[in-house]
N, C-alpha and C positions, 0 to 999 in steps of 0.2 A: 518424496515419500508417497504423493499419491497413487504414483505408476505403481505401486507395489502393494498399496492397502487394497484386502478385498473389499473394503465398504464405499473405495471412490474409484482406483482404477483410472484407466487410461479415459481424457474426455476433450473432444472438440475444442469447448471451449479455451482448456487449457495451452492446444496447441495454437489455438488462434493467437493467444495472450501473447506466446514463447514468441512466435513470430511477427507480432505487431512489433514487441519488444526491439528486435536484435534490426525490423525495416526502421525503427524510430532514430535509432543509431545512424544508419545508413543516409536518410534522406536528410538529414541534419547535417553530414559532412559534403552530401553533394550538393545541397542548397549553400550554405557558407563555410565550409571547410574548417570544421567546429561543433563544439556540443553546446550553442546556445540557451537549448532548454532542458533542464537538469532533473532529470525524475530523480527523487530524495523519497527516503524511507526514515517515523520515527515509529516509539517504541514506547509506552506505557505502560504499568502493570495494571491491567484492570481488576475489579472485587469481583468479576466473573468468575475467571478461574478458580477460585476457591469450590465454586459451587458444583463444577464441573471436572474436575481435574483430572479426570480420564480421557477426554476430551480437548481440552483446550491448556493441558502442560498442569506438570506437578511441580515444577521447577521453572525458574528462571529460562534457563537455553530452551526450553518447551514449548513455557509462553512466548518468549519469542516468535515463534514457529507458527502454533497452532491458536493461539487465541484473539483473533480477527480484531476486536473488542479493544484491544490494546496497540493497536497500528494503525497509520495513517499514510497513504502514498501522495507525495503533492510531486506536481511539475513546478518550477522555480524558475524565473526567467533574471537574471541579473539588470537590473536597472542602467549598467554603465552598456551594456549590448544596446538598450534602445537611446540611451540619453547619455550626453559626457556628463561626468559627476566626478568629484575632486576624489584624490587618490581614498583616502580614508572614509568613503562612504562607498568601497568595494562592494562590502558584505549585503550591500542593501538588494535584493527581490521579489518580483511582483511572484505570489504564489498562489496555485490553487489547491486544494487537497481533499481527500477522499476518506472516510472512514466508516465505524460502526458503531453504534453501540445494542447491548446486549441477546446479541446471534450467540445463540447457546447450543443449538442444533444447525449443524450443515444445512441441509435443504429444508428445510421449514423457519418462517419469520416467527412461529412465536411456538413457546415450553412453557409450562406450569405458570402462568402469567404473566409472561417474561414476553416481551412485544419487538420485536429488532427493530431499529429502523436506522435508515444512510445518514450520514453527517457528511456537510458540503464544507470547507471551509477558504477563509481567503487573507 
């Protein structure tokens, strides 16, 4: 959606992201022939939206989309990839993850008292 808004438009960065992305795939199958480390996407509704909702989704599939605020990207590393662990503790992963909370405005960290800042999480 952004290639096509006049208020963000085509950017660098973006394309950098596209293609870190699609090399992460790649050097993960030529290093072990596998996707050991599993970038994961969740999904939150934040009390932002409300405030913003031309902005940051009027709707559920919206927020999804556009409200930063309610998402988290983590890379996920499966514990049995580095260490043997008995069948039923599969689901176990060391994970890192990335998020926000209240980016109300695109490029600027802070709106009407509203202060962005990163969350690390682990």
């Amino acid at each position: 959606m952004d290639g096509y808004s006049s208020g963000w438009g085509f950017s660098i960065p973006d394309v950098l992201a596209n293609s870190l992305g699609a090399s992460f795939f790649m050097v993960q199958e030529a290093l072990w022939k596998r996707q050991v480390i599993q970038p994961k996407f969740s999904f939150c509704k934040s009390p932002y939206a409300a405030l913003r909702p031309n902005i940051l989704g009027s709707s559920f599939p919206q927020q999804l989309l556009k409200d930063y605020n309610g998402q988290t990207y983590w890379f996920s590393i499966p514990l049995r990839s580095l260490v043997k662990l008995p069948n039923y503790l599969d689901f176990v992963c060391v994970s890192l993850g990335y998020g926000c909370d209240a980016k109300l405005v695109g490029d600027q960290d802070a709106w009407q008292g509203f202060v962005a800042r990163r969350q690390y999480y682990f």
